[in-house]
C-alpha positions, 0 to 999 in steps of 0.5 A: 796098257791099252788100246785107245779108240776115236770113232767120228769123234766131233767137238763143237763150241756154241757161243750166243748163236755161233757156231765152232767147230774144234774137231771134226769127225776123228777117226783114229787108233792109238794101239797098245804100248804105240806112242802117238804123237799129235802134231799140227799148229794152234788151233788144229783140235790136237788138245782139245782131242787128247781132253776129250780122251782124258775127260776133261772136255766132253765129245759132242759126237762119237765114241771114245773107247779105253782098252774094251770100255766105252768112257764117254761118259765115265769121269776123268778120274776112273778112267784110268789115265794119267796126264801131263800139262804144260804148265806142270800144275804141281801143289806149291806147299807139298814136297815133291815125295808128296807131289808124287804120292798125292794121287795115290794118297786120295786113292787111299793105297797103303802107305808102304805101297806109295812109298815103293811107287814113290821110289821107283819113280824118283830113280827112273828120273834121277830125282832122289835127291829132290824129294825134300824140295818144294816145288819153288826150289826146282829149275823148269825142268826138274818140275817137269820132272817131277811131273812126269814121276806123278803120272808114272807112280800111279801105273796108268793104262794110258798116258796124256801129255799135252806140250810137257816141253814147251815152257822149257829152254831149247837145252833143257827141251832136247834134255827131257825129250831124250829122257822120255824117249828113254821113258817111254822104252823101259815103260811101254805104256800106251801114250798120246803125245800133243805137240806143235814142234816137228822136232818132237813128233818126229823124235818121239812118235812111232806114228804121227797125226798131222792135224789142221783146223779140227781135221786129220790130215795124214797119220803115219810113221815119221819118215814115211810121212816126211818122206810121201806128204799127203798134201801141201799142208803137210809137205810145208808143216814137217820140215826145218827149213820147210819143203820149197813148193812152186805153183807152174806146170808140166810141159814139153819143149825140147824135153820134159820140164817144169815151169813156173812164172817169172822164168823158173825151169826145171829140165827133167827125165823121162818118167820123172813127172806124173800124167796131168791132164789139162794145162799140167798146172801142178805145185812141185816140192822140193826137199832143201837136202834134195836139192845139190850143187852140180849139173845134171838132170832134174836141173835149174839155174839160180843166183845166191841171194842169201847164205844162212851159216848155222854151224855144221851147215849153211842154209842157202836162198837161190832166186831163178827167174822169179822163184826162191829156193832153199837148198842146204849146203856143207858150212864150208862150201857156202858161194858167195851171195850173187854168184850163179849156180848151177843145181840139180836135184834128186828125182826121188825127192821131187814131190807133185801136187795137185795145183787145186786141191793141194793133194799128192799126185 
């Protein structure tokens, strides 16, 4: 295991006289034995960070540091990392007991050495009966599989994956996400872990980057993240169905309350709402779990426009005024569309935001 250190790491791309940058000054630790997921949208930098960290793209600025070593300039292959990609790359004419062995065959470690590494990784992923498979032979997760035993035969200081699951159905996703959550717990080995699905980042991770056009937005734990999102960006990225945010502003008139355009209020209590100075415009977050059925204070009015039944529980529209709303209901307590409701919502998940520049107040 080993500590992995980012310090203003940039990347930039130049294309007859344009100019690109992927990545923008990271600062970051990952800390030994920590499972770090990166998580953000196409094009936020997150894979080209985690290959930069493999070597497989080289920084235009900063220090990437390996445990004690600086590997700026060390090549992939002596820095003592292994690698997992999306698309499996496994050599389609060699078996799989080869597939896993292959690495440490060019490191030239005795054959017995091999076999035992060979071994331990097939029992930790139950692959045993595969070792005579070509890779042809294998449904999409057992390749995956396999390349998971090829990163873990050669006991790397730090571990890349880059999107293992996305070439996966969603069975077969939440199948291996468990199996290496498992993993990652009998393991312990230092891990950076790219992804676009929240789903994932928040399963996985004991601490999240949010990541957004080449730039660091939040690093936390899963919950405190979900819990205190540091700005817009990141209120509507983690979250199925994502956080409700409506632009108004906060005024007095017979009480506190929020309004928005077109008719939307949300009475609220005393000490529920931040100081705004100016006109009090601000962007307000609801959570659809921390909205209920029921009168009370915070609370509005709405008319169901759409119910979204999805098994164990109905995702439910409301329009008030002119503003939508996405509440979760119990399956069986879904209203029918057009009827009125009324709603209110739990001070803890009311979220403000600065209208301007988006960030937490």
């Amino acid at each position: 295991m080993a500590r992995v250190e980012l310090a203003g790491v940039r990347k930039i791309y130049q294309d007859r006289g344009a100019v690109h940058v992927a990545v923008h000054g990271i600062d970051l630790e990952v800390r030994e034995g920590e499972f770090l997921v990166l998580v953000g949208p196409s094009g936020c930098g997150k894979t080209t960070t985690l290959r930069m960290v493999a070597g497989l793209e080289t920084p235009s600025a900063g220090t990437i540091r390996i445990g004690d070593r600086v590997v700026n300039d060390v090549a992939a292959r002596d820095r003592d990392i292994a690698m997992v990609f999306q698309n499996y790359a496994l050599y389609p004419h060699l078996s799989v007991r080869d597939n896993l062995g292959f690495a440490l065959k060019l490191r030239k470690l005795p054959r017995a050495t091999i076999d035992a590494r060979v071994k331990e990784a097939a029992e930790l992923l139950s692959i045993g009966e595969l070792l005579n498979r070509k890779p042809k032979q294998l449904s999409g997760g057992q390749r995956q599989r396999v390349a998971l035993g090829r990163a873990i035969v050669r006991h790397p200081q730090v571990f890349l994956f880059d999107e293992p699951l996305s070439n996966l159905d969603a069975k077969f996703r939440v199948q291996m996400r468990r199996e290496i959550a498992a993993l990652r717990r009998r393991l312990g080995t230092t891990t950076m872990y790219v992804t676009h699905d929240q789903v994932e980042a928040m399963s996985l991770g004991d601490r999240i980057v949010v990541m957004h056009e080449g730039r660091v937005q939040q690093i936390g734990s899963p919950l405190d993240i979900y819990d205190r999102p540091a700005n817009l960006f990141v209120a509507g990225f983690l979250g199925t169905p994502p956080m409700n945010q409506i632009r108004g502003a906060l005024v007095r008139r017979d009480g506190a309350a929020f309004e928005a355009a077109g008719g939307f209020v949300l009475r609220l209590p005393e000490g529920a709402a931040p100081s705004v100075p100016g006109d009090g415009a601000v962007v307000l977050g609801l959570r659809p779990e921390a909205i209920r059925p029921g009168q009370g204070l915070p609370g509005f009015t709405g008319t169901v426009e759409e119910v979204e039944p999805l098994g164990y529980e109905s995702l439910v529209t409301v329009r008030s005024g002119e503003t939508l709303i996405t509440l979760r209901m119990d399956a069986g307590a879904s209203p029918p569309l057009g009827q009125s409701l009324a709603l209110s919502a739990e001070v803890p998940g009311l979220h403000w935001f600065d209208a301007a520049a988006g960030s937490r107040l």
